[in-house]
ROBA-163489 format. One record per residue (C-alpha): chain; residue number from 0; z, x, y. Coordinates in Angstrom, 3 decimals. Example, Ala and Ser with C-alpha at 12.3 -4.5 7.8 and 13.67 -1.06 7.14 Angstrom:
2
{"A"; 0; {7.800; 12.300; -4.500}}
{"A"; 1; {7.140; 13.670; -1.060}}
This chain:
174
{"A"; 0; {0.000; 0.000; 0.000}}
{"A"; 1; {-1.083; 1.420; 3.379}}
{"A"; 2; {1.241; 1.551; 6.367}}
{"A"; 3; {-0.398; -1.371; 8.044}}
{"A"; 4; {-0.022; -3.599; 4.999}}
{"A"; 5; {3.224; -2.400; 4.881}}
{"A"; 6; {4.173; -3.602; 8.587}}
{"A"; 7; {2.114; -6.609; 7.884}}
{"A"; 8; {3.906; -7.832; 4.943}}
{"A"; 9; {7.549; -7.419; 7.069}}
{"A"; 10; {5.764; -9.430; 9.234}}
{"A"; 11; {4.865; -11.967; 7.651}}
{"A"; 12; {8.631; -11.963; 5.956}}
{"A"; 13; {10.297; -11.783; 9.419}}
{"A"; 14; {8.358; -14.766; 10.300}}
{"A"; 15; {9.074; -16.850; 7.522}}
{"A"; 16; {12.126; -16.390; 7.445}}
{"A"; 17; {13.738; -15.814; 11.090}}
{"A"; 18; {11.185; -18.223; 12.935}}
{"A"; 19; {12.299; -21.588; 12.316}}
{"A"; 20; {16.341; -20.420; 12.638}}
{"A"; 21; {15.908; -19.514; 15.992}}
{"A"; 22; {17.095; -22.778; 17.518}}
{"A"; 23; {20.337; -22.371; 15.610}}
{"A"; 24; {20.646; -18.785; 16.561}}
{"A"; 25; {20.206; -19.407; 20.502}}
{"A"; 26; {22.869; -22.960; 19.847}}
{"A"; 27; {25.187; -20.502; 18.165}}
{"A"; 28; {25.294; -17.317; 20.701}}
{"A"; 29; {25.186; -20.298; 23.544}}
{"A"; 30; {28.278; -21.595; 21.809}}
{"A"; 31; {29.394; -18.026; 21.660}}
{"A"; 32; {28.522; -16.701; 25.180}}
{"A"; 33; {28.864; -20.609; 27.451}}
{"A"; 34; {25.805; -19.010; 29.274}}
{"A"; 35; {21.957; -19.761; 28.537}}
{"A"; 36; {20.450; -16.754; 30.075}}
{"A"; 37; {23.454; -14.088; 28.707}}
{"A"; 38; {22.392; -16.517; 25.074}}
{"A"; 39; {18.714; -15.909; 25.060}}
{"A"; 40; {19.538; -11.995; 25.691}}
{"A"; 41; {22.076; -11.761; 22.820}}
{"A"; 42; {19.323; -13.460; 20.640}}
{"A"; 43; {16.312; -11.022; 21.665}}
{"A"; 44; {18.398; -8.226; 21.134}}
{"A"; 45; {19.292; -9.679; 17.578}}
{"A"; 46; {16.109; -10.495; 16.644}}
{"A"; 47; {15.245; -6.941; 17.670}}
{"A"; 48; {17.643; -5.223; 15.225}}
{"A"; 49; {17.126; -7.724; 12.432}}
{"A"; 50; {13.187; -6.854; 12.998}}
{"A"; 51; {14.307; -3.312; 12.245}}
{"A"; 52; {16.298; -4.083; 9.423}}
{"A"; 53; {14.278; -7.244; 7.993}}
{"A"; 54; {12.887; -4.879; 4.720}}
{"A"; 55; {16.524; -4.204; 3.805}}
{"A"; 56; {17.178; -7.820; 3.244}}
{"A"; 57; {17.695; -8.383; -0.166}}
{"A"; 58; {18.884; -11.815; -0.387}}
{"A"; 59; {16.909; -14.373; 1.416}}
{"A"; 60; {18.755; -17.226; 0.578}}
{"A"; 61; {21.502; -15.777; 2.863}}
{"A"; 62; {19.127; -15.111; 5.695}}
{"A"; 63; {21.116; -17.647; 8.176}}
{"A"; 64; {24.508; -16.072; 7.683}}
{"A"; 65; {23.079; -12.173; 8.279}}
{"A"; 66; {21.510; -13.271; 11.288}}
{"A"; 67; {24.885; -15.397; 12.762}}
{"A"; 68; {26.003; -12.051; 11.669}}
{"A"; 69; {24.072; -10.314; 14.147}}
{"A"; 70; {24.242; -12.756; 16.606}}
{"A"; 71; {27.905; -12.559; 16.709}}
{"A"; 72; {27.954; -8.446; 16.695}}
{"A"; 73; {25.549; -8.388; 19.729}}
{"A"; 74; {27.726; -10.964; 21.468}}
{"A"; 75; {30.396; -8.619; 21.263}}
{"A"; 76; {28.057; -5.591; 21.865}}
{"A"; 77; {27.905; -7.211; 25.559}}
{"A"; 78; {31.435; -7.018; 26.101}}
{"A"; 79; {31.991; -3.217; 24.817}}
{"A"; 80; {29.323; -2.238; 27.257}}
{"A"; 81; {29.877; -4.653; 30.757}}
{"A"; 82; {32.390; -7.011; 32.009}}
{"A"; 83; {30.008; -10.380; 32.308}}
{"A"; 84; {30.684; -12.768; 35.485}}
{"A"; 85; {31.540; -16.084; 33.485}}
{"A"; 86; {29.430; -19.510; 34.479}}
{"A"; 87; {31.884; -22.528; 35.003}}
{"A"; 88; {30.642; -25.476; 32.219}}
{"A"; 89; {31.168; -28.034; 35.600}}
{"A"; 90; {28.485; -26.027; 37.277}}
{"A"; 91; {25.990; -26.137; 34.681}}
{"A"; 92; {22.244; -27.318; 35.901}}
{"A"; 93; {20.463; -29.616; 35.320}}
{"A"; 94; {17.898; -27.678; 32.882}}
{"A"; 95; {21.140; -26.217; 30.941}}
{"A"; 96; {23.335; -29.479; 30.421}}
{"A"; 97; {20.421; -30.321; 27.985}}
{"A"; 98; {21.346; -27.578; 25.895}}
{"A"; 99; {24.270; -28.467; 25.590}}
{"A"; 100; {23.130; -32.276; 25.358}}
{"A"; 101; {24.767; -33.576; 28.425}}
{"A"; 102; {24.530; -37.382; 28.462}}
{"A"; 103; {26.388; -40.059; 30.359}}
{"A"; 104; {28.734; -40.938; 27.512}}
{"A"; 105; {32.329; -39.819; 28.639}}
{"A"; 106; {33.765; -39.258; 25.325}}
{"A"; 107; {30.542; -36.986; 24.904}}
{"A"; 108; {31.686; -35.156; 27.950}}
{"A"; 109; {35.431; -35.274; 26.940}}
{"A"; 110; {34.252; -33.832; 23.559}}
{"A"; 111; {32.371; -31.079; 24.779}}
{"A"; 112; {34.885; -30.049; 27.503}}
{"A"; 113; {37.969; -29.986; 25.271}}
{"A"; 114; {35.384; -27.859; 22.573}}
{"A"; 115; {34.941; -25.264; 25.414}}
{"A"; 116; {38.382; -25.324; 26.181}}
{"A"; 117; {39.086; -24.116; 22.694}}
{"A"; 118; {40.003; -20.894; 22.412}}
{"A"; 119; {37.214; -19.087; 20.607}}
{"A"; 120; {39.296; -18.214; 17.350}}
{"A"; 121; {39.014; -21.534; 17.541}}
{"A"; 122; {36.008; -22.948; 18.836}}
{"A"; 123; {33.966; -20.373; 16.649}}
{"A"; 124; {34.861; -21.784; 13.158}}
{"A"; 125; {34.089; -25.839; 14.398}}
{"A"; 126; {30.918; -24.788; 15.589}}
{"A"; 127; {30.000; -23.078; 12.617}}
{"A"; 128; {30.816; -25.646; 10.105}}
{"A"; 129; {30.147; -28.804; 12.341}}
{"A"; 130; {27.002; -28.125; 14.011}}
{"A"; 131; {25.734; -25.262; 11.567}}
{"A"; 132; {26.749; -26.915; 8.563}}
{"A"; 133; {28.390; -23.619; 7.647}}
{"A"; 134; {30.959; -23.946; 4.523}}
{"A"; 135; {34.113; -22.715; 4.472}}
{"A"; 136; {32.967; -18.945; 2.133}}
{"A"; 137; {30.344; -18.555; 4.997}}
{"A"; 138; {32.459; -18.884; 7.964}}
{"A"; 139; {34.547; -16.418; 6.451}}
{"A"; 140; {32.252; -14.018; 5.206}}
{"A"; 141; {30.284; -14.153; 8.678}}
{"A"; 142; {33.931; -13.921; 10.655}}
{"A"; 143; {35.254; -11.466; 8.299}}
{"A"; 144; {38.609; -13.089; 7.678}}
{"A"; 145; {39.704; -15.139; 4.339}}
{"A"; 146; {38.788; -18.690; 3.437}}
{"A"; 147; {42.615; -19.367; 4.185}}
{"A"; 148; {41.891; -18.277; 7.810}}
{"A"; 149; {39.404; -20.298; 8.494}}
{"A"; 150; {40.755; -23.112; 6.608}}
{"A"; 151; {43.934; -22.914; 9.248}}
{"A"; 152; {41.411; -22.240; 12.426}}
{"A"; 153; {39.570; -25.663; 11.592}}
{"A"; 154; {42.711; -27.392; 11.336}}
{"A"; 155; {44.049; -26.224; 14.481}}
{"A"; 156; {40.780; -26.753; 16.361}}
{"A"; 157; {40.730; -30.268; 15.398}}
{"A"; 158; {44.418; -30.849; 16.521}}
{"A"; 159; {43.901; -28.998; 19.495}}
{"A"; 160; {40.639; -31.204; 20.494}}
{"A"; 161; {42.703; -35.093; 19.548}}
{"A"; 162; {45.355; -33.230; 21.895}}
{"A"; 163; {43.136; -32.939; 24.445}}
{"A"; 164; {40.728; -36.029; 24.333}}
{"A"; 165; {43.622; -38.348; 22.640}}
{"A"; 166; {47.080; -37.174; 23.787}}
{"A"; 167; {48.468; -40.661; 22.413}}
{"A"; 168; {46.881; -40.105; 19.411}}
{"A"; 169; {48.828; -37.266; 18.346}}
{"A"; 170; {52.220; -38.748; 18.831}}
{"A"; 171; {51.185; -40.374; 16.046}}
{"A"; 172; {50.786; -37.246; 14.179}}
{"A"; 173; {53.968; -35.518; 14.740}}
């Protein structure tokens, strides 16, 4: 096989296999970063390394997970390099509420306000499992911590969000 076909063929495999995740990878590192612009960088730069990387793949079926996986390193990448000036979620435009599907439904609002509120050992987990469908092995493998951990975090998270929208709710709880 010639070095074109070579690069071809990782081509070819990087598309098939990174293209159609890259909604979920900006959502994620959105979720990760609360900025679209700071998002879209920590995904190019992801996309960059797993392009580098892509022939060292050896399980596809866990193609999602490595790239969260990279996603989530980059993130942090930003912060070891530059402190970031943070964008308030009140001040959001127009254009960027509808990534973040801003509607006129209050409990939508309360929602995703209490969500960002989370602290993100907290937040991080939810958003995995709830709007990744991410299981409980996965979360854990892509945060590096046990099952047990995340187990805990989820629990938390949801306590800490029927605090926050539904204060009279957990009363109830207690």
């Amino acid at each position: 096989m010639t070095e074109t076909d070579a690069g071809n063929a990782s081509r070819l495999k990087f598309d098939r296999l990174v293209a159609p995740l890259q909604d979920d990878l900006f959502r994620y590192a959105f979720w990760l970063a609360r900025d679209p612009d700071l998002a879209r960088d920590v995904v190019q730069d992801s996309l960059v390394r797993a392009w580098r990387s892509i022939d060292g793949l050896r399980d596809e079926g866990s193609v999602k997970t490595w790239l969260l996986t990279i996603v989530r390193r980059e993130h942090a990448r930003v912060y070891e390099r530059k402190r970031l000036e943070t964008k308030d979620i009140d001040d959001l435009s127009l254009a960027e509420n509808a990534l973040i599907a801003v509607g006129h439904d209050t409990d939508i609002d309360d929602m995703r306000k209490a969500l960002f509120n989370l602290e993100a050992d907290y937040r991080e987990p939810l958003v995995l499992q709830v709007m990744l469908g991410f299981s409980t092995q996965e979360i854990a493998d892509l945060m590096g911590i046990k099952a047990g951990a995340v187990l805990t975090r989820l629990h938390r998270a949801r306590n800490k969000l029927v605090a926050n929208i539904r204060p009279e709710l957990e009363a109830l709880q207690d």
